[in-house]
NUMI-832721 format. One line per 10 residues: number of its first residue (from 1); for each residue x, y, z of C-alpha. Coordinates in pm, 1 decimal, padded with zeros to 6 digits. Example, Ala and Ser with C-alpha at 12.3 -4.5 7.8 and 13.67 -1.06 7.14 Angstrom:
<pts>
1> 01230.0:-00450.0:00780.0 ~ 01367.0:-00106.0:00714.0
</pts>
This chain:
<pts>
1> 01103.3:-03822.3:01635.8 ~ 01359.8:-03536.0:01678.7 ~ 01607.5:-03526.1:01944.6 ~ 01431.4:-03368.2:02188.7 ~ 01457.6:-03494.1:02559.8 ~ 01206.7:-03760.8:02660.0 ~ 00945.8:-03706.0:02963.1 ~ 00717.2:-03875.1:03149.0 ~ 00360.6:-03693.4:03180.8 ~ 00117.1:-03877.1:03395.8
11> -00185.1:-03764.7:03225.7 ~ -00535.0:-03788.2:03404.2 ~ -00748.9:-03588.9:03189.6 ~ -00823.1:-03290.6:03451.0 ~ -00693.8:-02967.3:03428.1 ~ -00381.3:-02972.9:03647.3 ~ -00198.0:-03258.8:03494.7 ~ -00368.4:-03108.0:03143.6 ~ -00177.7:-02793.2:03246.4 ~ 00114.2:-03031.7:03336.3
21> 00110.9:-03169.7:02990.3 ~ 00116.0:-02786.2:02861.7 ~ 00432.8:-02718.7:03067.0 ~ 00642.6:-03009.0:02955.0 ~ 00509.9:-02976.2:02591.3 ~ 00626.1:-02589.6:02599.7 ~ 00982.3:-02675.1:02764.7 ~ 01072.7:-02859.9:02486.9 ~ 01035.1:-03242.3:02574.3 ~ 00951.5:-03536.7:02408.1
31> 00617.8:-03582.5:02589.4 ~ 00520.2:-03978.7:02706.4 ~ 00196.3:-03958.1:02822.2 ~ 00059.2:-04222.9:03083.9 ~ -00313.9:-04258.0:03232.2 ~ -00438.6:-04533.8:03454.7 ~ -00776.5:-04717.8:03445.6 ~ -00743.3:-04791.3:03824.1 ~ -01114.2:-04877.2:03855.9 ~ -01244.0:-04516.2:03918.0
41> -01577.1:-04464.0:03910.2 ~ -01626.1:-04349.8:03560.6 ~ -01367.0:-04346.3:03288.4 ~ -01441.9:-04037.0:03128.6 ~ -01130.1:-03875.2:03189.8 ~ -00967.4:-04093.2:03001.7 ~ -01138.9:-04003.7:02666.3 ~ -01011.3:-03679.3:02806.9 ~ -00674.9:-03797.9:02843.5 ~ -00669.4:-03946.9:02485.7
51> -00807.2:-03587.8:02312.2 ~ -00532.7:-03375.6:02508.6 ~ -00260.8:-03582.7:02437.9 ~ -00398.4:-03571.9:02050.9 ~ -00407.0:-03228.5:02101.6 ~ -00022.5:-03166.2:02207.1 ~ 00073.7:-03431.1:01964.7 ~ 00257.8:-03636.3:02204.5 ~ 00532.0:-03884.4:02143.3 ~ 00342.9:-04149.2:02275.1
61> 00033.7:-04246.4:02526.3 ~ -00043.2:-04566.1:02709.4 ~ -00303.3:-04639.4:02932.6 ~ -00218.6:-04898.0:03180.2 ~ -00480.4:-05117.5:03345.2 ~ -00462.8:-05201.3:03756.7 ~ -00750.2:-05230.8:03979.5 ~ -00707.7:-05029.8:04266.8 ~ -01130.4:-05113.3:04309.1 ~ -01014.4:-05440.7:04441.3
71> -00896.3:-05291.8:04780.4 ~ -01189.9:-04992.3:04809.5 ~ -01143.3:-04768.8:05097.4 ~ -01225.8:-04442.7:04856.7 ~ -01568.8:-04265.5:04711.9 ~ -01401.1:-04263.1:04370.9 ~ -01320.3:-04663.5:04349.2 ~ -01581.1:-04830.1:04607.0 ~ -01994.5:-04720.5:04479.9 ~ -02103.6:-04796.2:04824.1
81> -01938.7:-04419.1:04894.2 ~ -02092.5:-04155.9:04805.8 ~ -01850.7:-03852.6:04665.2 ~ -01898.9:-03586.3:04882.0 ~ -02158.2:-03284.0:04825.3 ~ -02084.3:-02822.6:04908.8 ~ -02294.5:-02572.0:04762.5 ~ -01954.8:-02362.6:04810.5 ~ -01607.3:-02419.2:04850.7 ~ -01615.0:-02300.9:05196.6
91> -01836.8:-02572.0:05279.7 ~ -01530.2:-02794.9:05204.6 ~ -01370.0:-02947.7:05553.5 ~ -01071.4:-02957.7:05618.6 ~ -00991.5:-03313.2:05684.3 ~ -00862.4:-03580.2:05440.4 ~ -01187.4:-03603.9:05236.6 ~ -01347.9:-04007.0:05078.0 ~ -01244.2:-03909.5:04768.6 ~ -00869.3:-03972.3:04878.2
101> -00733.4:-04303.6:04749.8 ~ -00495.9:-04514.8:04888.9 ~ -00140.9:-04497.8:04830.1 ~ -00277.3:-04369.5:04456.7 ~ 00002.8:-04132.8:04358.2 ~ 00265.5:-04357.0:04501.9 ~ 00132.9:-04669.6:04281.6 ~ 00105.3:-04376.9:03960.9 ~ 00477.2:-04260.9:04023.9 ~ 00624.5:-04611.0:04094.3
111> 00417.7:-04735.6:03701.6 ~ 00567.0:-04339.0:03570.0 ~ 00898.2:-04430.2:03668.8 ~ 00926.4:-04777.8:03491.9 ~ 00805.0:-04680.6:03188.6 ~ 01056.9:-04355.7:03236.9 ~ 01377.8:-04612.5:03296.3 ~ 01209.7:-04789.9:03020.8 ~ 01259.7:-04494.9:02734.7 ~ 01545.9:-04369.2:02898.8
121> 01349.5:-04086.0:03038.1 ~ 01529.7:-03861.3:03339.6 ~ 01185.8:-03657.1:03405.0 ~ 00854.3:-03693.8:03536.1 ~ 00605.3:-03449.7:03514.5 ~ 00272.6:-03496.1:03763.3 ~ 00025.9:-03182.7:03842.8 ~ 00001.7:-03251.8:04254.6 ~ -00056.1:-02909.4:04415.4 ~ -00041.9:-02856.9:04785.0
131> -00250.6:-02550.5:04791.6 ~ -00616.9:-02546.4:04629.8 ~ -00700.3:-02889.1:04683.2 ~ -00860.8:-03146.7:04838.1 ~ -00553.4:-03242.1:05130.7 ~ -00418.6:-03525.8:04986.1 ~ -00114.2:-03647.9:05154.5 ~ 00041.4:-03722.1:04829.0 ~ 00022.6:-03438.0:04718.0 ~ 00285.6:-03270.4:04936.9
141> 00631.5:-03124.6:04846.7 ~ 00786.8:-03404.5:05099.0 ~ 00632.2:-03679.2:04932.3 ~ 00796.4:-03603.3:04644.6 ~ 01063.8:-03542.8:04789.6 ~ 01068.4:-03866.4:04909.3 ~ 00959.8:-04048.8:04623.1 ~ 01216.0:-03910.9:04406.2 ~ 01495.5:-03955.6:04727.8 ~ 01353.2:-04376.6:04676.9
151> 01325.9:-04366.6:04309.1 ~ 01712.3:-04267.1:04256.5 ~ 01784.1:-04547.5:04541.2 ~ 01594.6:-04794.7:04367.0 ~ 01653.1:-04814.4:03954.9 ~ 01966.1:-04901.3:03733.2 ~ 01974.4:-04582.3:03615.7 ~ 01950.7:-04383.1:03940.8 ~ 02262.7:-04650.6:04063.7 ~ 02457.8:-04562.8:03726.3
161> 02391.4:-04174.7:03844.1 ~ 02136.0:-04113.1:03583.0 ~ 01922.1:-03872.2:03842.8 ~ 01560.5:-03881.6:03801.3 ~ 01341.0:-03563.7:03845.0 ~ 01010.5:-03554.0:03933.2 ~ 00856.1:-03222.5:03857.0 ~ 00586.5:-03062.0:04008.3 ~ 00509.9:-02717.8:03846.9 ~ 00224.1:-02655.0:03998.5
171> 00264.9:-02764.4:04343.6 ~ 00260.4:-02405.7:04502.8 ~ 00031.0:-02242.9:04262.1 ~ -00311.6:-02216.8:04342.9 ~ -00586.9:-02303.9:04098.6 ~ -00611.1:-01952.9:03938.2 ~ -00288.8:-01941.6:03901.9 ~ -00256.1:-02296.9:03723.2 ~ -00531.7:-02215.1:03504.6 ~ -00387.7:-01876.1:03416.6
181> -00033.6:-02063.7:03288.0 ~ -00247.4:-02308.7:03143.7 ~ -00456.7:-02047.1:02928.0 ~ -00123.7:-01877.8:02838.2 ~ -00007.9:-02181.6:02679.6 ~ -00291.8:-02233.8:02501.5 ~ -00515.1:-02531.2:02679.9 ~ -00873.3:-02569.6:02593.5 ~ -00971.1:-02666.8:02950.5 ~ -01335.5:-02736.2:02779.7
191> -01143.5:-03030.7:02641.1 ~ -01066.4:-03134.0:03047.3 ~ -01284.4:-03309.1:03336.9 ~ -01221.1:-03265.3:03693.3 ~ -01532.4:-03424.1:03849.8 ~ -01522.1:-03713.5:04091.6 ~ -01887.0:-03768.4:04017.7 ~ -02019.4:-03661.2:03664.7 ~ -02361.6:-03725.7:03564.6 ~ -02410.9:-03896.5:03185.8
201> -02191.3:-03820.1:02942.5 ~ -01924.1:-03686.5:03148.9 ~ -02130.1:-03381.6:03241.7 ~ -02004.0:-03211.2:03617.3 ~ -02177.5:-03208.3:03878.2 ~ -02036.9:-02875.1:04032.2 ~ -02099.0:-02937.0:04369.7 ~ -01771.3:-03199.5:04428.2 ~ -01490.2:-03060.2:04565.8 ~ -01313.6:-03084.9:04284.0
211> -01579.7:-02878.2:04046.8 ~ -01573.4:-02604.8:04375.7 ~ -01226.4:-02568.3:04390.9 ~ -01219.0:-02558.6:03955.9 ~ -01509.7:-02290.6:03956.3 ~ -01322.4:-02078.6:04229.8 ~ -01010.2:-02086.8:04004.1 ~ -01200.4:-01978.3:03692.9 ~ -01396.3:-01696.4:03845.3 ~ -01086.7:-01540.2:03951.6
221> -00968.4:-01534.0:03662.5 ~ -01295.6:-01358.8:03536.2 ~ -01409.2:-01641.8:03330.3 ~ -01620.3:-01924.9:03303.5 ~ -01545.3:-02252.3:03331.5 ~ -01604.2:-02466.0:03016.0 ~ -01668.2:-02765.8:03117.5 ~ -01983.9:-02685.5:03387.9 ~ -02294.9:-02759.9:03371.1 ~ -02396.1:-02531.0:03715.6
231> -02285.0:-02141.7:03703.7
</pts>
């Protein structure tokens, strides 16, 4: 590999952290890509995952196995809740939605950041965005904040002042503006899934929030999304 600064890229398959991927790729690092089989509630993001970070030729990509299932409390690890349904994104409320699970970005980061002190990584890259989406907590500019704040506290290489960064380039963007970036740096968002509920074969449903808030991003761009079944 050439000397090119290591990064951390926690790597779902959807389009932000796709876009995420993009961003690191293009500002010249080393790209480590991680994805998590957490017990979601289908795993076909992460044949996503795997073709994107083929795609970008990445320096390396592990998936890493926890079972976040075991606890519940969210539509996309416990089958006994259902993923909520919108015929528009308006329909979307405005409270922290099912689909939210526990402490998930916090257990993501903590795994990101010991495989980053592992490769002697300073960066993290994760695609959270605090405006088109579904209200995650963790998806905030002060969690991050925070996290990073703890994650400098807490390793050998934050106490030798090695200072982690956690980047989030797409925190304040909305979704047509993330896939805008993303199409400028060439991502074939056919190649991503965003669904919390996809019918067989990975196909979207369109009517999660996640498809809602996709579709809005893509129309104002003037395009179509790739990836959905319902126009």
């Amino acid at each position: 590999m050439s000397g090119k600064r290591p990064a951390v890229v926690l790597l779902s398959g959807g389009l932000d952290s796709a876009t995420c991927l993009a961003i690191a790729n293009d500002e010249g690092y080393a790209v480590h890509a991680i994805s998590f089989r957490y017990g979601q509630r289908h795993e076909y993001e992460l044949g996503r995952a795997q073709r994107l970070a083929e795609h970008f030729g990445v320096a390396s990509h592990q998936v890493v196995d926890i079972n976040l299932s075991q606890f519940g409390g969210s539509a996309l690890t416990d089958e006994s809740i259902g993923v909520p349904k919108s015929d528009s994104v308006e329909q979307i409320g405005d409270q922290i939605p099912v689909t939210y699970v526990p402490a998930r970005n916090t257990v993501f980061l903590s795994l990101g950041l010991a495989m980053a002190e592992t490769i002697e990584a300073m960066d993290v890259f994760i695609g959270v965005n605090a405006l088109d989406y579904s209200g995650y907590p963790d998806c905030r500019p002060e969690y991050i904040q925070a996290f990073e704040t703890m994650a400098n506290l807490a390793t050998k290489a934050g106490v030798e002042g090695r200072a982690l960064k956690i980047h989030t380039p797409l925190i304040n963007l909305t979704k047509a503006e993330i896939i805008a970036k993303g199409v400028a740096l060439g991502v074939d968002y056919s190649m991503t899934l965003s669904c919390y509920d996809p019918g067989e074969g990975g196909i979207p449903c369109g009517r999660c929030d996640a498809c809602l808030l996709r579709l809005k991003g893509f129309r104002e761009n003037g395009m179509s999304d790739p990836s959905l079944a319902v126009e």
